[in-house]
Steps between C-alpha positions, in 0.01 A plus 500: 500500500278307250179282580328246325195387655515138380823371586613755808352464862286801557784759680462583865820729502631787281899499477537307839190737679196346555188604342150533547409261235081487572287651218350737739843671565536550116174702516557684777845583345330611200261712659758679714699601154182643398416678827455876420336561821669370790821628287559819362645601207838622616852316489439434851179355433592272213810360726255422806299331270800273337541440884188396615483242177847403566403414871196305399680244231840443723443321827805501690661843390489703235826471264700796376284742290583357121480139613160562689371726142622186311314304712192688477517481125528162488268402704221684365650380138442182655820340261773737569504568120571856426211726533404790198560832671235685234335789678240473298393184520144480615321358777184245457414355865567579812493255836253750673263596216527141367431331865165324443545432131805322580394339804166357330697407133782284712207317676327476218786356249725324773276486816749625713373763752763810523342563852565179649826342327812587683778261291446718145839649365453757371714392202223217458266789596576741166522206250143341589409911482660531118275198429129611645399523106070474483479673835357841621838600602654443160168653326595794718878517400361440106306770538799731670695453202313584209636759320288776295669343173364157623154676470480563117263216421244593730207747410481876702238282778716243557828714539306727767451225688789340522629797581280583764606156651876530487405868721305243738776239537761766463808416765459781793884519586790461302804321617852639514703261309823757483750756717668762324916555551397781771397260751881419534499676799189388646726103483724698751175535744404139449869400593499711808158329569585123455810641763288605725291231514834217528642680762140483730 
């Protein structure tokens, strides 16, 4: 289910089930993938947090298990395009470390105040975000992804303190982008949960 953001009307459903299209809900998904408190790190755990995101995003029931993963993916993908399942790719901002940067570099580069708008997609929400370029957010995210080879130029002073920043504005919590093939039986749970819940 492709989306191009010029010539389709923003989506409001996934596969015939409605959506929680605000920006908000996107970051709140987001930050539930990531949670490594409130869930622990068990098959159980993993599958009550693909629940909890799956209830926030659909509004009017949750879809069968693949449909509502799809759904996840895409929405967070915000085209529908096919997502690169590297393990190793790396994180450089996150929605709770990155709150005030963000909120201050959308006012200042579009004036729009996260706090008060309501009518943001979050589609519209993640493309204005890929373009906050001069910003203290994207300084932040620069920063993040320096690499020690991108360092060569720089004298012994200069390295130690870039260093020292990137341990600063180092990302706290690292999201979990992945399940592994044992959490097969931890779908079977989520199945007998979405049950449970239909037949209340």
């Amino acid at each position: 289910m492709s989306f191009n953001l010029l010539i389709d009307p923003l989506p409001r459903e996934y596969k015939g089930y409605l959506i929680r299209w605000q920006f908000w809900n996107g970051i709140l998904i987001s930050n539930c993938l990531g949670d490594s408190e409130r869930f622990d790190d068990t098959d159980q755990g993993r599958i009550e947090k693909l629940y909890t995101s799956f209830n926030l995003l659909f509004g009017n029931g949750i879809p069968p298990f693949d449909v509502a993963l799809d759904g996840i993916k895409w929405f967070l993908s915000c085209r529908g395009t096919k997502q690169n399942d590297n393990e190793n790719s790396e994180q450089y901002f996150s929605f709770d470390d990155d709150h005030e940067r963000l909120f201050s570099s959308f006012m200042v580069k579009f004036g729009i105040n996260l706090n008060k708008t309501t009518d943001l997609h979050f589609f519209e929400f993640i493309s204005l975000m890929n373009d906050l370029h001069k910003t203290s957010f994207r300084n932040v995210v620069d920063l993040r992804m320096l690499k020690t080879k991108d360092l060569k130029n720089y004298s012994k002073e200069q390295k130690a303190e870039i260093l020292k920043q990137k341990r600063k504005f180092a990302i706290k919590q690292v999201l979990e982008k992945k399940y592994t093939d044992d959490q097969k039986q931890a779908i079977d749970y989520f199945d007998n949960l979405v049950g449970m819940n239909k037949e209340k």
